[in-house]
gemmi code that builds the backbone of each chain (N, CA, C; Angstrom):
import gemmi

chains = {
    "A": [
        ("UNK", (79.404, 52.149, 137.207), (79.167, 53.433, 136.539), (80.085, 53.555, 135.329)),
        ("UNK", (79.659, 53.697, 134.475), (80.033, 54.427, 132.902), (81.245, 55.486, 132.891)),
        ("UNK", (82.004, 55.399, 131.794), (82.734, 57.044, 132.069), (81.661, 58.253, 131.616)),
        ("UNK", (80.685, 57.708, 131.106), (79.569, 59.297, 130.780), (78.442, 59.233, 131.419)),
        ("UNK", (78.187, 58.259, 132.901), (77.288, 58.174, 133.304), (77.010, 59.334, 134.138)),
        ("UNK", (78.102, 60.044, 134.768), (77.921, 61.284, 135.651), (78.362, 62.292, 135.182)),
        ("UNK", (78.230, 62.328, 134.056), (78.178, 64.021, 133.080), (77.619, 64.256, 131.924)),
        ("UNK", (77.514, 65.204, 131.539), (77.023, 65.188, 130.054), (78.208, 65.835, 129.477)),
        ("UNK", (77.910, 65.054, 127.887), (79.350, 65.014, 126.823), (78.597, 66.522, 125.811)),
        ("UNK", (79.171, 67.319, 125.552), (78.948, 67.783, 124.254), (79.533, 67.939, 123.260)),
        ("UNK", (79.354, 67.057, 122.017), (80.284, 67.014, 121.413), (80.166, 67.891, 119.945)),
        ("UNK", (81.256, 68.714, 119.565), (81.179, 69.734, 118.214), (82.143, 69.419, 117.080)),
        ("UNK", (81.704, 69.308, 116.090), (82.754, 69.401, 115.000), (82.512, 70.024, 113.813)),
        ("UNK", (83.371, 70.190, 113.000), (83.188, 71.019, 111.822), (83.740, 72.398, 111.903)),
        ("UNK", (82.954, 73.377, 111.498), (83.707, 75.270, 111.273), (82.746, 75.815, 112.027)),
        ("UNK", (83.284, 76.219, 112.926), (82.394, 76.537, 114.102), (82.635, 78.583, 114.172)),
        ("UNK", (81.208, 78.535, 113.524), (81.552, 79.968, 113.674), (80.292, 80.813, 113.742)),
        ("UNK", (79.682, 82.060, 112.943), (78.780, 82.934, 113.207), (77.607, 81.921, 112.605)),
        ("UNK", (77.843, 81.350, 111.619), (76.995, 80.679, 111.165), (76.394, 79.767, 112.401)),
        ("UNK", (77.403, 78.645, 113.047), (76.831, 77.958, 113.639), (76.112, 78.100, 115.278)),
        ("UNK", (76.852, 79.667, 115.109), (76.184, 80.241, 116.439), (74.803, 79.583, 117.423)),
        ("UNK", (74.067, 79.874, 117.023), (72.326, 79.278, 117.297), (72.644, 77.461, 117.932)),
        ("UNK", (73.197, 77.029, 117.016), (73.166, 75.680, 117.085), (74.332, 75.042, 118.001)),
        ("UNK", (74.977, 75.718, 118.130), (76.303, 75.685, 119.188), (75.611, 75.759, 120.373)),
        ("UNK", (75.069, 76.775, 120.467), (74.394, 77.489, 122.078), (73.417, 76.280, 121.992)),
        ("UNK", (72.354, 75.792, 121.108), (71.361, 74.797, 121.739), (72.041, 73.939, 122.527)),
        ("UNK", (73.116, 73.137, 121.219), (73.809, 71.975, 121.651), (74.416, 72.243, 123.400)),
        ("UNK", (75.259, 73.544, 123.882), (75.633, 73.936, 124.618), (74.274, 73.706, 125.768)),
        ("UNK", (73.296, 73.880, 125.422), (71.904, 73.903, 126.450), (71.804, 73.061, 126.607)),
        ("UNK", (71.885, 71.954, 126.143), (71.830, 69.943, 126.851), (72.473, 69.874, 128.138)),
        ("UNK", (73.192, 70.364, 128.627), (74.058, 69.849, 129.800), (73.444, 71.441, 130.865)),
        ("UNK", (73.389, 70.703, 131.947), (72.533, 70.912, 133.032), (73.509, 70.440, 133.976)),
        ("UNK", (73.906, 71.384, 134.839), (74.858, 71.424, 136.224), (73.274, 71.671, 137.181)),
        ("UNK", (74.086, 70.356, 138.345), (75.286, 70.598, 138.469), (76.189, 69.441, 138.319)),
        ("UNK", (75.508, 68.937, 136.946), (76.474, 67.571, 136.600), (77.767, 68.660, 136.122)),
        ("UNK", (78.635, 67.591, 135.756), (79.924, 68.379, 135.238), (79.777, 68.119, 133.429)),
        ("UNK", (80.306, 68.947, 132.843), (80.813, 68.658, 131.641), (81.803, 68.692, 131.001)),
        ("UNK", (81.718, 67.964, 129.691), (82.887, 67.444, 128.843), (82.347, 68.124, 127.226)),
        ("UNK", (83.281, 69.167, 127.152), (83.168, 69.477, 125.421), (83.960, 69.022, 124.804)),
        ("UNK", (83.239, 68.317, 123.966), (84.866, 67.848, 123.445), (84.812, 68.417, 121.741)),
        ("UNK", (85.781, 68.971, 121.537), (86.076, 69.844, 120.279), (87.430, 68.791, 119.749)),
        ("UNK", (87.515, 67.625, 119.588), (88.483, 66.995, 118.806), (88.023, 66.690, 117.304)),
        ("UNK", (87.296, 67.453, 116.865), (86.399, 67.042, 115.470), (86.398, 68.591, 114.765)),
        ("UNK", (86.743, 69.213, 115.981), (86.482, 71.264, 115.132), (87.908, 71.513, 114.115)),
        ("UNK", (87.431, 71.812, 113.050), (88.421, 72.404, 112.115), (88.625, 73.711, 111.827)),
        ("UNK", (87.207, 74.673, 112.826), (88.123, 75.985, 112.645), (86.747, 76.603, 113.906)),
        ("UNK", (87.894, 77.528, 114.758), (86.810, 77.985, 115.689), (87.074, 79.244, 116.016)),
        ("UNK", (86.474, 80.624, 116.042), (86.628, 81.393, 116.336), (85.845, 82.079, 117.659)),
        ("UNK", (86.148, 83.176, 117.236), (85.427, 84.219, 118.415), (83.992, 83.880, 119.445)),
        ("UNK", (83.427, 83.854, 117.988), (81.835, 83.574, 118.225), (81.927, 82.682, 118.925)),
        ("UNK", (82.470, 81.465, 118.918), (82.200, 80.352, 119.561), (83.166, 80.334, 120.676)),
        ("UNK", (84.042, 80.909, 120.874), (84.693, 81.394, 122.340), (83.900, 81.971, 123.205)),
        ("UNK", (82.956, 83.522, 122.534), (81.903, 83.528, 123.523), (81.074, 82.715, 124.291)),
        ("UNK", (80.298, 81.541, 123.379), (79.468, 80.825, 123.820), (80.230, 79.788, 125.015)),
        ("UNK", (81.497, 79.579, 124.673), (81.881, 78.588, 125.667), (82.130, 79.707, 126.982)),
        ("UNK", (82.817, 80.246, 127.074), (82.417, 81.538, 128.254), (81.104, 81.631, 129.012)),
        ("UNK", (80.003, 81.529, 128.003), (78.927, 81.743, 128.733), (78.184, 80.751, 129.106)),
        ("UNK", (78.774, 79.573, 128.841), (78.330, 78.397, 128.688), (79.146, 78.019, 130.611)),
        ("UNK", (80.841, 78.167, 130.486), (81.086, 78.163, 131.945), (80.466, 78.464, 132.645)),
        ("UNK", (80.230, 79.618, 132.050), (79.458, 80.785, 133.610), (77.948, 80.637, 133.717)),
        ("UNK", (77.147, 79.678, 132.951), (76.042, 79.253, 133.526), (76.671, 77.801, 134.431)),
        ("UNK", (77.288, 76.948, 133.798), (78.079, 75.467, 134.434), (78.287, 75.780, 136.263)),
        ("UNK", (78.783, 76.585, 136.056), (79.914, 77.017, 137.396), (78.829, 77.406, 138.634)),
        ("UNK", (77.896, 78.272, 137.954), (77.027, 79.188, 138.631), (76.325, 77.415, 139.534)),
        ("UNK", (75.919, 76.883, 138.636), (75.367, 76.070, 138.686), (75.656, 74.714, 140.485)),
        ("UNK", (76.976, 75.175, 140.417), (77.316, 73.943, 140.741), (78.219, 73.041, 140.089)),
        ("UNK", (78.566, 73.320, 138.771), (79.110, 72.221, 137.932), (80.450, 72.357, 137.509)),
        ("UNK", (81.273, 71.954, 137.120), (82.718, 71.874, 136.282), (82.587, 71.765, 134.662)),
        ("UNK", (83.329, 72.387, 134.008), (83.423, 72.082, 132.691), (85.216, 71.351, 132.606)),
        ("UNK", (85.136, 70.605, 131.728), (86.564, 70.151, 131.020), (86.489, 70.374, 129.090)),
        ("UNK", (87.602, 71.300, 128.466), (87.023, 71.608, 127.269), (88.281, 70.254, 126.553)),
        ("UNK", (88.266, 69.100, 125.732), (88.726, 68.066, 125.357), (89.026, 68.962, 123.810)),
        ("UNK", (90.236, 68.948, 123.662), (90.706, 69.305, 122.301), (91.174, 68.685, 121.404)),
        ("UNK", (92.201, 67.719, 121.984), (92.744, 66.285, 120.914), (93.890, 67.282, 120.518)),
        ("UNK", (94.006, 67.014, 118.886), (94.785, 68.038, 118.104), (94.322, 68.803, 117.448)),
        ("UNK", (92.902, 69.504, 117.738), (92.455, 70.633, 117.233), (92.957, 71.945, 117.669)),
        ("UNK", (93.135, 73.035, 116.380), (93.871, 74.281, 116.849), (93.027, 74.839, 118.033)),
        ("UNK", (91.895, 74.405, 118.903), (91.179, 75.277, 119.538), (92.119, 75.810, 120.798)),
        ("UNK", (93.040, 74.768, 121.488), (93.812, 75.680, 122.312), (94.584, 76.968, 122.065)),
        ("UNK", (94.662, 76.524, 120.416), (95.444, 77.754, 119.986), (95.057, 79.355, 119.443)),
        ("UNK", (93.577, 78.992, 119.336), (93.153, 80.493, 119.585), (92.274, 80.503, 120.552)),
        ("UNK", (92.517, 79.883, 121.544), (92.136, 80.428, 122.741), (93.133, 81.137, 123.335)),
        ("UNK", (94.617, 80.806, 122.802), (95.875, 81.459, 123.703), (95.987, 82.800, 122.681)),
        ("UNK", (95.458, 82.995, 121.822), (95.425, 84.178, 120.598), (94.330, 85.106, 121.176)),
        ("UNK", (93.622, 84.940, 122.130), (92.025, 85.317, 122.659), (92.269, 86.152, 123.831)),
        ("UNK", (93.605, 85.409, 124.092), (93.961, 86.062, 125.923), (93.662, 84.680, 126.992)),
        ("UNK", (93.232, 83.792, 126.327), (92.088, 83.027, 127.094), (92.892, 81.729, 127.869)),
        ("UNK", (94.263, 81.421, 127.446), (94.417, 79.875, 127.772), (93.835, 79.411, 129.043)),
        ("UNK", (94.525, 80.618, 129.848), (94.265, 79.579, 131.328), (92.553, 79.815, 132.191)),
        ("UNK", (91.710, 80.141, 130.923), (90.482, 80.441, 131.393), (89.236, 79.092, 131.676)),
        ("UNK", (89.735, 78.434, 130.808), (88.913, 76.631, 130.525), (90.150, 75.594, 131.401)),
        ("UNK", (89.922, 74.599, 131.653), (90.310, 73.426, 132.081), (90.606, 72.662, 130.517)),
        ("UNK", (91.361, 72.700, 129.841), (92.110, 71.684, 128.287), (93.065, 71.146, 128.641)),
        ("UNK", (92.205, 70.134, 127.836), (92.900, 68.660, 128.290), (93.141, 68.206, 126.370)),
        ("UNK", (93.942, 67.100, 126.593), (94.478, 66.998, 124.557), (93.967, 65.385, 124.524)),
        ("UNK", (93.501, 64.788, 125.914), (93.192, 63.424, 125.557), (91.834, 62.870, 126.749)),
        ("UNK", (91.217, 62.548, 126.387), (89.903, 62.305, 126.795), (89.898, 62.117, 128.387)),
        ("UNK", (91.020, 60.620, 128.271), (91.162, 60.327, 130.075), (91.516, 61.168, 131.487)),
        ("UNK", (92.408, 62.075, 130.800), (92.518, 62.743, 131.527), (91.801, 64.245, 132.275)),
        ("UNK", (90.263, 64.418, 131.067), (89.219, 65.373, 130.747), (88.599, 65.060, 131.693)),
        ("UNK", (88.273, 63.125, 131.815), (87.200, 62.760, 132.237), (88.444, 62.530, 134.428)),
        ("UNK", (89.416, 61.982, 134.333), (90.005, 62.343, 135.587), (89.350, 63.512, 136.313)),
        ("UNK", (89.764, 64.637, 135.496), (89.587, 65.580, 136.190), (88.200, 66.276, 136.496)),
        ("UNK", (87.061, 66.123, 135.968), (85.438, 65.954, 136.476), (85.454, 65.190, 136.913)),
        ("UNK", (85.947, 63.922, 137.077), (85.347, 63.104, 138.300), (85.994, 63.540, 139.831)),
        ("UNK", (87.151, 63.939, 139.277), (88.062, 64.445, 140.464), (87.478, 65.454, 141.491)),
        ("UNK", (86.877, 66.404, 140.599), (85.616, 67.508, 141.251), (84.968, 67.286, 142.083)),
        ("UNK", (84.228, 66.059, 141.112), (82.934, 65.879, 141.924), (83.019, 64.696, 142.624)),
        ("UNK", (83.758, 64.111, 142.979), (84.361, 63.378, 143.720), (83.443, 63.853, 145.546)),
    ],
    "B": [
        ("UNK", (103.810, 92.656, 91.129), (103.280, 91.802, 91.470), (102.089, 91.311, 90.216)),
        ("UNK", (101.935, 90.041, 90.198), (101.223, 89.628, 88.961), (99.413, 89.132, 89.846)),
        ("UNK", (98.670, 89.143, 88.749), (96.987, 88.848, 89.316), (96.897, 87.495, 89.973)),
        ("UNK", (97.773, 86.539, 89.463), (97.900, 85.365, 90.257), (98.100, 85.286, 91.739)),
        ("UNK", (98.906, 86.910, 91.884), (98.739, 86.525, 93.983), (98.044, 87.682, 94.255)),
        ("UNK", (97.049, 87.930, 93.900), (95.620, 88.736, 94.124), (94.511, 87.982, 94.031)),
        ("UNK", (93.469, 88.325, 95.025), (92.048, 87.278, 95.257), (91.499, 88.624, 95.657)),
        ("UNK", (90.135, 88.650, 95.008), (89.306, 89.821, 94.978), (87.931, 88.977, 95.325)),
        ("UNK", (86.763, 89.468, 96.385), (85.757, 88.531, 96.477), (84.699, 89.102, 97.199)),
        ("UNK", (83.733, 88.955, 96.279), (82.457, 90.079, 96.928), (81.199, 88.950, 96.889)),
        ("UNK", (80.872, 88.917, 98.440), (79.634, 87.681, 98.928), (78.532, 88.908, 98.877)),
        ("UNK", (77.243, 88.598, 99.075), (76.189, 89.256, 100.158), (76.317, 88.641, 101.357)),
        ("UNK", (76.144, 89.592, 101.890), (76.045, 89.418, 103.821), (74.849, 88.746, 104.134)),
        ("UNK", (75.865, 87.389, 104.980), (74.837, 86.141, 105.070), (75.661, 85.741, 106.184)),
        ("UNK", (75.170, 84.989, 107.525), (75.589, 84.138, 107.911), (76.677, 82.625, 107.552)),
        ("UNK", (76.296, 82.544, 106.057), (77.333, 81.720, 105.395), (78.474, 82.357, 105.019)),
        ("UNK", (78.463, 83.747, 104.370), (79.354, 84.376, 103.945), (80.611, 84.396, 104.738)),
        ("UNK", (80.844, 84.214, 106.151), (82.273, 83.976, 106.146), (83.129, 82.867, 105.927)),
        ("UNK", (82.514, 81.367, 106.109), (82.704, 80.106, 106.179), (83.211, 80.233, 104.140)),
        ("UNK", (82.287, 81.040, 103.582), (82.611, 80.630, 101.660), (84.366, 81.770, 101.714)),
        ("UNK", (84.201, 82.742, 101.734), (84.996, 83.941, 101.831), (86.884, 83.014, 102.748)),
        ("UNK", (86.183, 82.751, 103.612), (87.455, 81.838, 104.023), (87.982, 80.830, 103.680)),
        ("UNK", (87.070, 80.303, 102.839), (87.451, 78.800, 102.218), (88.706, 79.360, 100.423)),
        ("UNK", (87.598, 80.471, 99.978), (88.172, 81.213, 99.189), (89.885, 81.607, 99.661)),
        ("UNK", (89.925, 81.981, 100.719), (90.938, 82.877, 101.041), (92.475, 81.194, 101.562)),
        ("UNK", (91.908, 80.408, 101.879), (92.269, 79.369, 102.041), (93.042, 78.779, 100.664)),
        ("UNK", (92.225, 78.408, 99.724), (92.679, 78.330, 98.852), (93.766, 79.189, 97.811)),
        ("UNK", (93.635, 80.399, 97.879), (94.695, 81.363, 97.509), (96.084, 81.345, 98.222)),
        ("UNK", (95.970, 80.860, 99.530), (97.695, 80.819, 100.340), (97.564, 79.821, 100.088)),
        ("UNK", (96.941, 78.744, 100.006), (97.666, 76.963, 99.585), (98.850, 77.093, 98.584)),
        ("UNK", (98.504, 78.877, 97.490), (99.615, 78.951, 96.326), (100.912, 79.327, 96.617)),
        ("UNK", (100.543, 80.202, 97.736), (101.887, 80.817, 98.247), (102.827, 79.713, 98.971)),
        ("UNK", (103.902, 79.903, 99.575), (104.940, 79.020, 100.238), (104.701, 79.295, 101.466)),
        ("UNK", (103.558, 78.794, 102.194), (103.140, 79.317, 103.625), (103.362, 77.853, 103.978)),
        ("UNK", (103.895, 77.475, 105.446), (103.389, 76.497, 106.308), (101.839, 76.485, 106.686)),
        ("UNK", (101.631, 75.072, 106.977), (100.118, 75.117, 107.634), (99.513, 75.928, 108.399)),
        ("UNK", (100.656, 76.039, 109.589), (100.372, 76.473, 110.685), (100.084, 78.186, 110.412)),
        ("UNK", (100.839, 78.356, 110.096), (100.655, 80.265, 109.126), (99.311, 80.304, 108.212)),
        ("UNK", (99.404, 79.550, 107.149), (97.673, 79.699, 106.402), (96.814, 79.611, 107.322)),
        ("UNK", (96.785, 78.460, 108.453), (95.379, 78.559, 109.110), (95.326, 79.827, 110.053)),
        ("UNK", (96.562, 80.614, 110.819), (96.484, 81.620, 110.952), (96.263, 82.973, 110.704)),
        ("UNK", (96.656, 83.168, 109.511), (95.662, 83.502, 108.462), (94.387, 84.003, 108.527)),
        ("UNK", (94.116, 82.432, 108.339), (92.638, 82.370, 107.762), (91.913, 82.804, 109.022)),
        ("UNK", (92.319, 82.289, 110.107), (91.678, 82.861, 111.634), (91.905, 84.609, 111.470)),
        ("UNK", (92.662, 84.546, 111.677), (92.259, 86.177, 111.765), (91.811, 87.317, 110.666)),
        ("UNK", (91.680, 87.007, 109.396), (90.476, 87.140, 108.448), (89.318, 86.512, 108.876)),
        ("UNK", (89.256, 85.660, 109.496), (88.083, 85.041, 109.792), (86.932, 85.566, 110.680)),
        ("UNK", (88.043, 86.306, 111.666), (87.670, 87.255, 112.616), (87.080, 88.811, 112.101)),
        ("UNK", (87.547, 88.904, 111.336), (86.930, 90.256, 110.888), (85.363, 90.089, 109.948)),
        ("UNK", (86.026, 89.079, 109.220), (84.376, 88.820, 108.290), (83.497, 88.119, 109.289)),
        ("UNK", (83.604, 87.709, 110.356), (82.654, 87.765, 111.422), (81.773, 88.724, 112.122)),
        ("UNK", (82.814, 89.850, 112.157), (82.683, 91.239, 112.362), (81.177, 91.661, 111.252)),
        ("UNK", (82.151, 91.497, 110.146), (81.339, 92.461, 109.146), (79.768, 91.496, 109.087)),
        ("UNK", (80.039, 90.255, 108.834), (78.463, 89.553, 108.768), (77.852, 90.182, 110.050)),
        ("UNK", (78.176, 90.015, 111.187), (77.283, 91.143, 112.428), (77.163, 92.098, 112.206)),
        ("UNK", (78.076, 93.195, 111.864), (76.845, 94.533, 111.186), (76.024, 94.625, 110.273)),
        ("UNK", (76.174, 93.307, 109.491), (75.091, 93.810, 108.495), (73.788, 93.236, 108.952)),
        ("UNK", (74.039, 92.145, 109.883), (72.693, 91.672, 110.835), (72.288, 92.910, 111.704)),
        ("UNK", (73.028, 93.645, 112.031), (72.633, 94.662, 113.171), (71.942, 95.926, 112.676)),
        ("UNK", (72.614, 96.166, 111.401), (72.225, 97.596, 110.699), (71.285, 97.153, 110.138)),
        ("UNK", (69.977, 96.464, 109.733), (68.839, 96.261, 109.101), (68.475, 95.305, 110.261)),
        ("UNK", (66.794, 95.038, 110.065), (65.953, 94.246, 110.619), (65.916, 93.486, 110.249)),
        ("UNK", (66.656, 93.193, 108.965), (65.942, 91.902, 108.162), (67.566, 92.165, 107.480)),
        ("UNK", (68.166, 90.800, 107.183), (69.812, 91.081, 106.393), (69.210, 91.331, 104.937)),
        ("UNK", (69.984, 92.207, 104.134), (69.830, 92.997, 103.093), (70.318, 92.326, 102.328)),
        ("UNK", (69.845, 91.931, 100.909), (70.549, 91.483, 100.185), (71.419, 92.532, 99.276)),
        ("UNK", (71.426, 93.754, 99.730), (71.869, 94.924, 99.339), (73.470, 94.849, 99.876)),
        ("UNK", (73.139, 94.581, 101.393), (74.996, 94.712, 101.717), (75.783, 93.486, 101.787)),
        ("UNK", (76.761, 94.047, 101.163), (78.148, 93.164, 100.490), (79.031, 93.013, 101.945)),
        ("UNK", (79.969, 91.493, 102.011), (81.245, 91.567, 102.203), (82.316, 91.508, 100.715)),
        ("UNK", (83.672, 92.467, 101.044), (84.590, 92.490, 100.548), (85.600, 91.851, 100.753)),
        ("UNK", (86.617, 91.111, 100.464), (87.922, 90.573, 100.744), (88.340, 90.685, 99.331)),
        ("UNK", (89.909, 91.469, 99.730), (90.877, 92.056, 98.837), (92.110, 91.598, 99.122)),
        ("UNK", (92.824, 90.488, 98.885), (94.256, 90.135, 99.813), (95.383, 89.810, 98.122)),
        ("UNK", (96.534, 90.676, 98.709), (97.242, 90.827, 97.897), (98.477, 90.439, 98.503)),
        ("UNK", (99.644, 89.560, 97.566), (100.526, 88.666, 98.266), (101.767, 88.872, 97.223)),
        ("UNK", (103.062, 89.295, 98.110), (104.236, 88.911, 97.234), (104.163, 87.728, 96.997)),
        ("UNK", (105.162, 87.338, 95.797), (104.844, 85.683, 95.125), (105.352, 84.428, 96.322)),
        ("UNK", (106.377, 85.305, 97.369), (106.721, 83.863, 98.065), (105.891, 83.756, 98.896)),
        ("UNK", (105.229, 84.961, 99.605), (103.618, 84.780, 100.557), (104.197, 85.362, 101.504)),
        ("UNK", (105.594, 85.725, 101.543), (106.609, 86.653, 102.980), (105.177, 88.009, 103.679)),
        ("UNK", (104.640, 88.367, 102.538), (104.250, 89.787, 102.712), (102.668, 89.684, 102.587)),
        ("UNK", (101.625, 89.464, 103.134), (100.220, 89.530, 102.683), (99.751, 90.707, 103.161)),
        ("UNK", (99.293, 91.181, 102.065), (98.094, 92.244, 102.758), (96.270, 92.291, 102.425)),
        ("UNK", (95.452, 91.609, 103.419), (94.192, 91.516, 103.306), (93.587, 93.054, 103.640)),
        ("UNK", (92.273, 93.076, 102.717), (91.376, 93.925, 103.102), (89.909, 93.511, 103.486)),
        ("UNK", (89.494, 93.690, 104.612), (87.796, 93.061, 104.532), (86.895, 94.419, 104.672)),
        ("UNK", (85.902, 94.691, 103.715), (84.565, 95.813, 103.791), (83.649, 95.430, 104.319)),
        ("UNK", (83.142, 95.514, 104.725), (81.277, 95.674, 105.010), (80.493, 96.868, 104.214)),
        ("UNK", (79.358, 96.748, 104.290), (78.288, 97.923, 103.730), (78.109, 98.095, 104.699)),
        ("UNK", (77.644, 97.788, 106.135), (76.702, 97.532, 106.830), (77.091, 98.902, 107.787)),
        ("UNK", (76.307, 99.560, 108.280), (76.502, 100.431, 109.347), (77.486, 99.960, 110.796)),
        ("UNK", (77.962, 101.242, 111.057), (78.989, 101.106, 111.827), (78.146, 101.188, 114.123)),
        ("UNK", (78.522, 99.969, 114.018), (77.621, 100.049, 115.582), (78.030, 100.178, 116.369)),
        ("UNK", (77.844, 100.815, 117.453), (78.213, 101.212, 119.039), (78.908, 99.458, 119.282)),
        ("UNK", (79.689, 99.278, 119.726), (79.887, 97.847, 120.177), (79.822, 97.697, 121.830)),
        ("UNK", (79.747, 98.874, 122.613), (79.947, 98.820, 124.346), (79.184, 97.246, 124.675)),
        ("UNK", (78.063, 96.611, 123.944), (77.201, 95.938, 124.364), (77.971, 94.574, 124.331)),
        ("UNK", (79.048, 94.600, 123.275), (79.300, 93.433, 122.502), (80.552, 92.904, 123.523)),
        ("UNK", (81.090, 92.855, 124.245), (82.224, 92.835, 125.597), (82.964, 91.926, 124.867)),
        ("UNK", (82.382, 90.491, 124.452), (83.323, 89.453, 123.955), (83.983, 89.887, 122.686)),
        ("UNK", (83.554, 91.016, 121.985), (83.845, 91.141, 120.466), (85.416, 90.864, 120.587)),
        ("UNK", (85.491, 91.850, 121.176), (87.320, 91.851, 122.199), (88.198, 91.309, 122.000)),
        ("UNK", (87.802, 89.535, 121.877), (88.361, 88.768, 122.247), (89.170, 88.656, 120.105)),
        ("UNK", (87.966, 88.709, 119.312), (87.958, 88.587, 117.740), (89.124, 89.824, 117.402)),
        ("UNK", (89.672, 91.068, 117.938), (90.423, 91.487, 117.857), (91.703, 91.666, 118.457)),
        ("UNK", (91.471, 90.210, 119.785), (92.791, 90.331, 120.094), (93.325, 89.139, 119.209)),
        ("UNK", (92.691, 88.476, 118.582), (92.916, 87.472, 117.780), (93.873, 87.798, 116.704)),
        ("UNK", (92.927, 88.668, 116.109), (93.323, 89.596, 115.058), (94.784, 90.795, 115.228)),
        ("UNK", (95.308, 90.741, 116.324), (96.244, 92.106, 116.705), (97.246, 90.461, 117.091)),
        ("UNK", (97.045, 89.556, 117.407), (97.960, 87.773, 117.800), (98.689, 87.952, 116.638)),
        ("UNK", (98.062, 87.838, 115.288), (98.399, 87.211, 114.393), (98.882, 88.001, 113.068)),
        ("UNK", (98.092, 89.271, 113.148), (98.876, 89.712, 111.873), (99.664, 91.097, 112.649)),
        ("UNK", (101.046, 91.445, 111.705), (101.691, 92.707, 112.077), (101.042, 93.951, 112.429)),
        ("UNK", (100.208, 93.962, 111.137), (99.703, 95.663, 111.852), (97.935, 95.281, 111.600)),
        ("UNK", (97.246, 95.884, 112.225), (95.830, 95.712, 112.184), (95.350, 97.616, 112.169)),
        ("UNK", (94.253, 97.557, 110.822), (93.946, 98.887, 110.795), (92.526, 99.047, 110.683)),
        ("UNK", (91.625, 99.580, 111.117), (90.452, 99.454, 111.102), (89.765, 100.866, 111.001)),
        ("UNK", (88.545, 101.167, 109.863), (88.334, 102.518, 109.624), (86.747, 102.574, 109.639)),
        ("UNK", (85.786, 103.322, 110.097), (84.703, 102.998, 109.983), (83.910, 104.256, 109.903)),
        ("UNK", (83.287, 104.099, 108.785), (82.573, 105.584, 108.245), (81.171, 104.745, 107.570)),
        ("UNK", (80.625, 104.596, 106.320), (79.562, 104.503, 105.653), (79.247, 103.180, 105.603)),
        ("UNK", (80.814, 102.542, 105.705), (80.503, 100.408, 106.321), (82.071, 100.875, 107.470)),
        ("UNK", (82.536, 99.515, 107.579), (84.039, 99.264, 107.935), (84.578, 98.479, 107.465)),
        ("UNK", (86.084, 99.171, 107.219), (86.939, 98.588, 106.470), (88.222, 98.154, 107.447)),
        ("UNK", (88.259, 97.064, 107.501), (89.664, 96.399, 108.121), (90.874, 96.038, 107.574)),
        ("UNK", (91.759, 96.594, 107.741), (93.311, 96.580, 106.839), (94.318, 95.393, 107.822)),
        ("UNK", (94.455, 94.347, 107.410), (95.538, 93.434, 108.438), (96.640, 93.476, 106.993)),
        ("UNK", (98.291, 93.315, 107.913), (99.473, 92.796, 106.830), (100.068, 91.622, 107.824)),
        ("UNK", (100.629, 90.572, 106.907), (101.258, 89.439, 107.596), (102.725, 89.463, 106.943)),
        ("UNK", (103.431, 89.196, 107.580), (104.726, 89.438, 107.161), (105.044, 87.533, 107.738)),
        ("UNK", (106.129, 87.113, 107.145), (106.709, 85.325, 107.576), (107.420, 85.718, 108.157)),
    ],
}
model = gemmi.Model(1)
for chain_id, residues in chains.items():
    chain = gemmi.Chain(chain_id)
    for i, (resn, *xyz) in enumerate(residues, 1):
        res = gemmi.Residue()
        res.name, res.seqid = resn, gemmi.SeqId(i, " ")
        for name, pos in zip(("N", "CA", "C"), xyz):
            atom = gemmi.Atom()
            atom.name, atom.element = name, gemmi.Element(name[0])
            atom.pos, atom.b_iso = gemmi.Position(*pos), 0.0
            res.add_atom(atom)
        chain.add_residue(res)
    model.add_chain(chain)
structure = gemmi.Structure()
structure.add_model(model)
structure.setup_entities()
């Protein structure tokens, strides 16, 4: 087995914001729990609100589901306005892939 | 204070309009003596408000108007110690009870700059100051 054979990856980059709203949420609609998922935001250069919602609602379909999310940041500021949001300890962030993917397999183990 | 640390900037309300408006606003603290980490903070929580304002002007018409404007007004002592942004909308002022996450765009906004002022009558006008 693969490291992406038992989850789906979604991966975002760029300025993630009202604009990209629509297209965030599709991308967000690929992954189907109760596999687990992996967002990985190591490519986002600016993320706000809007797109905090969607990952929120994006858990809370995941979870409902059956599934785990892991949100993969790298060195993108996204942990950092998530802790500006109220939000840190609301996602599973991780700063390096292996340990994203540890911990969904660890789950669903 | 001289026009060089003043940025004045009037979009129509568009879904693009905050991504141009921030890039704008980006470029104006590159002049000042800000660390990175402070400009992109900044720019996040301006970012947050002209998010704001592009949603009312989606909300207050059926169709976005090429009638309503965003505003950004940010005025800066020369070392950048002191900023004070302004963001307008045209757009009508909306019940938000529905909007739960909005929440989150003003705690962003109350993180990062000193005082956060917000006034809402015929559009809304958001007053943030950043102090270093």
């Amino acid at each position: 087995m693969n490291e992406t054979s038992s989850l789906d990856v979604v991966h975002l980059s760029g300025e993630l914001d009202i604009e990209r709203r629509d297209s965030v949420a599709a991308a967000l609609a690929a992954a189907i729990p109760p596999r687990p998922a992996l967002v990985d935001l190591t490519d986002v250069t600016y993320a706000d609100s809007t797109i905090i919602s969607e990952l929120l609602r994006f858990r809370a379909r995941i979870e409902r589901g059956g599934g785990r999310i892991a949100i993969l940041v790298g060195a993108s500021r996204v942990s950092r306005v998530l802790e500006y949001a109220g939000l840190k300890d609301a996602f599973a962030i991780f700063a390096d892939r292996g340990s994203a993917l540890t911990f969904l397999h660890d789950t669903t183990a | 204070m001289t026009a060089s640390h003043e940025l004045r900037i009037t979009r129509t309300a568009s879904p693009a309009a905050p991504r141009s408006i921030r890039h704008a606003l980006d470029a104006f603290l590159r002049t000042l003596m800000l660390g990175d980490e402070r400009r992109e903070d900044i720019v996040l929580a301006v970012g947050e408000a002209l998010a704001n304002a592009a949603e009312h002007a989606y909300e207050s018409s059926a169709e976005p108007s090429t009638q309503e404007v965003i505003e950004l007004h940010a005025i800066s002592t020369p070392d950048g110690r002191r900023i004070a942004v302004e963001i307008r909308d045209s757009g009508r002022f909306i019940e938000r009870a529905a909007r739960a996450d909005r929440g989150f765009g003003f705690r962003i906004m109350r993180s990062i700059a000193r005082d956060v002022a917000i006034d809402t009558g015929s559009g809304t006008r958001v007053r943030m100051t950043f102090e270093a």
